[in-house]
N, C-alpha and C positions, 0 to 999 in steps of 0.2 A: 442425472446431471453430474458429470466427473469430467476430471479433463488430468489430464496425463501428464504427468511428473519423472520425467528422463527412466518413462514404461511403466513405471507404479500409478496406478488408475486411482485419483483421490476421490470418494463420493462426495460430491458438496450438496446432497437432496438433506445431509445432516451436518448443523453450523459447524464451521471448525474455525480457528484460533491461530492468526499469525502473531508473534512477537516482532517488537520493533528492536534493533540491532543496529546502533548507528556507530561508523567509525571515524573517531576521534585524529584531526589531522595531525597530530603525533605520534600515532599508535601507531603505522608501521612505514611509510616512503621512505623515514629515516633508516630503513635496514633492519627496525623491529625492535624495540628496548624489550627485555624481556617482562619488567611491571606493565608496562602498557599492553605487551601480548597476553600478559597472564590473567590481567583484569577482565580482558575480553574475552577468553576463553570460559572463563567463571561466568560473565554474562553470558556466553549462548548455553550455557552448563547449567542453569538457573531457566532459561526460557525453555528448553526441552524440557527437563525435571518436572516444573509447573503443569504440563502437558499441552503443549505448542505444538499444532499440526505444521506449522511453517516457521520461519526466520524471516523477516525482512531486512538486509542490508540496506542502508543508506549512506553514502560519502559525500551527501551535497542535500545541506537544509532549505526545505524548501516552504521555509516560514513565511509570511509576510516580511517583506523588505528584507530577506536575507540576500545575504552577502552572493556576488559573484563568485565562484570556483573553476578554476577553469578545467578543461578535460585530462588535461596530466595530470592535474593533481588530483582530480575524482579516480581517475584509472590508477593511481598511485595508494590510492586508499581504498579503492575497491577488490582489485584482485587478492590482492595479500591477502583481505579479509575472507573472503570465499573462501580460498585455500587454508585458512588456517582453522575455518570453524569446520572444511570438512576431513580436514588431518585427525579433529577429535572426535569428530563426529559424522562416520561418515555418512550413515541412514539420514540427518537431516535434510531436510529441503529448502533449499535458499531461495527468496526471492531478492530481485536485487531493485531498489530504489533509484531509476536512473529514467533521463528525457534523452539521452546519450546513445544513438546507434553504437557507437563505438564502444565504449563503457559496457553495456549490452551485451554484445558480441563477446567480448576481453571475458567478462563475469560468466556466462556463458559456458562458453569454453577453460575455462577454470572450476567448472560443474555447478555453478547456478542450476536454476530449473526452471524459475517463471521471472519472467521479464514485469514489471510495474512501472508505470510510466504515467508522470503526473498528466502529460501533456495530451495521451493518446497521440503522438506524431505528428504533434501543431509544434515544439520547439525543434525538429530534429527530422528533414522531410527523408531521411534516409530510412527510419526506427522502423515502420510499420513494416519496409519489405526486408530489412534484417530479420527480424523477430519471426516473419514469415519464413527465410534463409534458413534462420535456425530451431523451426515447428518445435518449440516450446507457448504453452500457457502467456497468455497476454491482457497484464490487467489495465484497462485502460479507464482513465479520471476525465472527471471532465472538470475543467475550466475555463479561465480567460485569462490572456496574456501573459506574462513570466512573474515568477513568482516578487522581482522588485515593484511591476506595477499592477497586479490582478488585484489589490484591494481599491482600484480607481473602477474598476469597470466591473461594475453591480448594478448597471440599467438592463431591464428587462421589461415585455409586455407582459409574457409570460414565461417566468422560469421553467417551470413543470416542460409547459411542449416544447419550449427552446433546447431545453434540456437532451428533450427523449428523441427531436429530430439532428441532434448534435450526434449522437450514441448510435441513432440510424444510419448516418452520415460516416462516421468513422467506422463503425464495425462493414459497411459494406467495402470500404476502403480495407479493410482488415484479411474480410474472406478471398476478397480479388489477389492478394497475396498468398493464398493458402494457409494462412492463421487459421485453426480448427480451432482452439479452447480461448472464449473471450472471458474473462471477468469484468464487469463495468462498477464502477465506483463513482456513487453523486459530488465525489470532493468536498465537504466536508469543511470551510472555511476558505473555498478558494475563490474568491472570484462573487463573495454571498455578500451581504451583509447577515448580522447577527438575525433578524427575522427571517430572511429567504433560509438561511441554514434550517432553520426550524419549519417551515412549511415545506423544503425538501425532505425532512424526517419524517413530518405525520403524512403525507404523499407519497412514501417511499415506493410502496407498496405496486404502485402504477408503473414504473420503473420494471416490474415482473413481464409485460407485456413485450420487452423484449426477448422472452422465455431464453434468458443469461445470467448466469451468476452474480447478484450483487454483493462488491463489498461494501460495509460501514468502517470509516476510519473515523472514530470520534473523541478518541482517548485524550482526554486532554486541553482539547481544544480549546479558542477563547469564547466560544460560544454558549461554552461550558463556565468557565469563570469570571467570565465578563458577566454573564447576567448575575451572577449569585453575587457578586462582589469579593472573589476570593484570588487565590494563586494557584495558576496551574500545578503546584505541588499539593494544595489541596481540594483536588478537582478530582481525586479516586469516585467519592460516590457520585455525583453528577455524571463520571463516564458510565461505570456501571448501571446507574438509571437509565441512558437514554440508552446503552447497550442493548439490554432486554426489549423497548421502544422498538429499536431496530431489528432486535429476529422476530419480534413481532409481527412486524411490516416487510418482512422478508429475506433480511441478508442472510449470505450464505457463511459470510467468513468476516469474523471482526476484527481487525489490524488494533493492536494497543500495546501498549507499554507496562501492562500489568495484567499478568499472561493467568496469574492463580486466580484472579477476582473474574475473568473473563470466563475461564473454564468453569467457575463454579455457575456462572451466569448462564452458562449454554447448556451446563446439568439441569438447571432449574428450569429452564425454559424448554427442552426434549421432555421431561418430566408429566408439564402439563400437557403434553398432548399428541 
């Protein structure tokens, strides 16, 4: 199970570890302050160190009820960022956080490597046969509706098979474009409520039946500090619990924002077995 990184064949049959890298919209459209470059350059200097098989860029939070951004200003935040994490680094492998055909392509071509895409090319009916254009790695999430209204539309008969013929449904859309390397990701707070999140997790596993890569994004999440009654700053061990949860149940690659706790977690978890 590998899928190809601009020719560098990644195994994913063993977990590996993307970092989250989100660009701050001041950090560079303005022509680049050098504190704001410098900051950021320390943060992908820090996710590599830690031992982060990937980077994920982000230019557009795709929180519950987050804000509109529009494509200039993602593309205005996204490239600069590519180019300047791979000025320092040039071995890193970027993924870039975008529903954006265009943004895509832009990041891409400024040496991205794998395209991630919340929407799997339900916001963006261009995305699937770019990403095909440019046979890079394609990680596709599932959800509902855009990130201002996906916390309205959490009716389900059944999540699980709603789910898995959603994933059927787009990946065959995906190959018809000549996408070779798919990643799928259950989305993780998008589209759940706080108990579908968690009967997605202990089910995960069913999800393998697509014989494709799964990622778990769960660092953080309010699914994570909503139930404990805490603050996503102090949501570290909740992530790393359901973390382990997850290679359990099969991911291949755990997306998070605390790259050393993750890595130690996929130590332990190769470890037993």
């Amino acid at each position: 199970m590998t899928i190809n990184c601009k020719g560098r064949l990644i195994d994913l049959t063993q977990p590996k570890v993307m970092g989250i890298l989100n660009c701050t919209p001041d950090s560079f459209f303005d022509g680049g302050k050098y504190k704001a470059e410098a900051e950021f350059t320390r943060q992908a200097a820090r996710i590599l160190s830690e031992g982060a098989d990937f980077i994920d860029l982000g230019a557009y939070s795709t929180k519950p009820n987050a804000e509109f951004v529009s494509e200039e200003e993602e593309l205005a935040r996204m490239v600069p960022a590519v180019e300047l994490v791979l000025k320092h680094f040039p071995e890193a492998i970027i993924s870039v956080d975008t529903f954006r055909a265009k943004v895509a392509k832009a990041a891409v071509e400024a040496g991205a490597a794998i395209v991630n895409d919340i929407a799997a090319g339900s916001l963006d009916d261009k995305m699937i046969q770019t990403v095909g254009e440019l046979k890079v790695p394609y990680i596709m999430m599932h959800m509902r509706g855009t990130p201002q209204d996906m916390v309205k539309l959490t009716d389900y008969d059944d999540i699980i098979k709603e789910m898995l013929l959603y994933f059927s449904q787009k990946v065959a859309e995906a190959r018809s474009y000549g996408i070779d390397d798919i990643v799928i990701d259950p989305g993780f707070g998008f589209a759940k409520t706080l108990q579908q999140n968690y009967e997605v997790l202990n089910k995960m596993e069913l999800f393998k039946m697509t014989e494709l890569p799964i990622l778990a994004g769960l660092s953080r999440k309010s699914m994570i500090y909503k139930l404990l009654g805490i603050t996503p700053q102090e949501a570290l061990n909740g992530t790393t619990a359901l973390n382990m949860v997850a290679l359990t149940k099969g991911a291949n690659i755990l997306r998070v924002h605390d790259v050393k706790e993750a890595v130690e977690t996929v130590k332990l978890f190769k470890t037993l077995g």
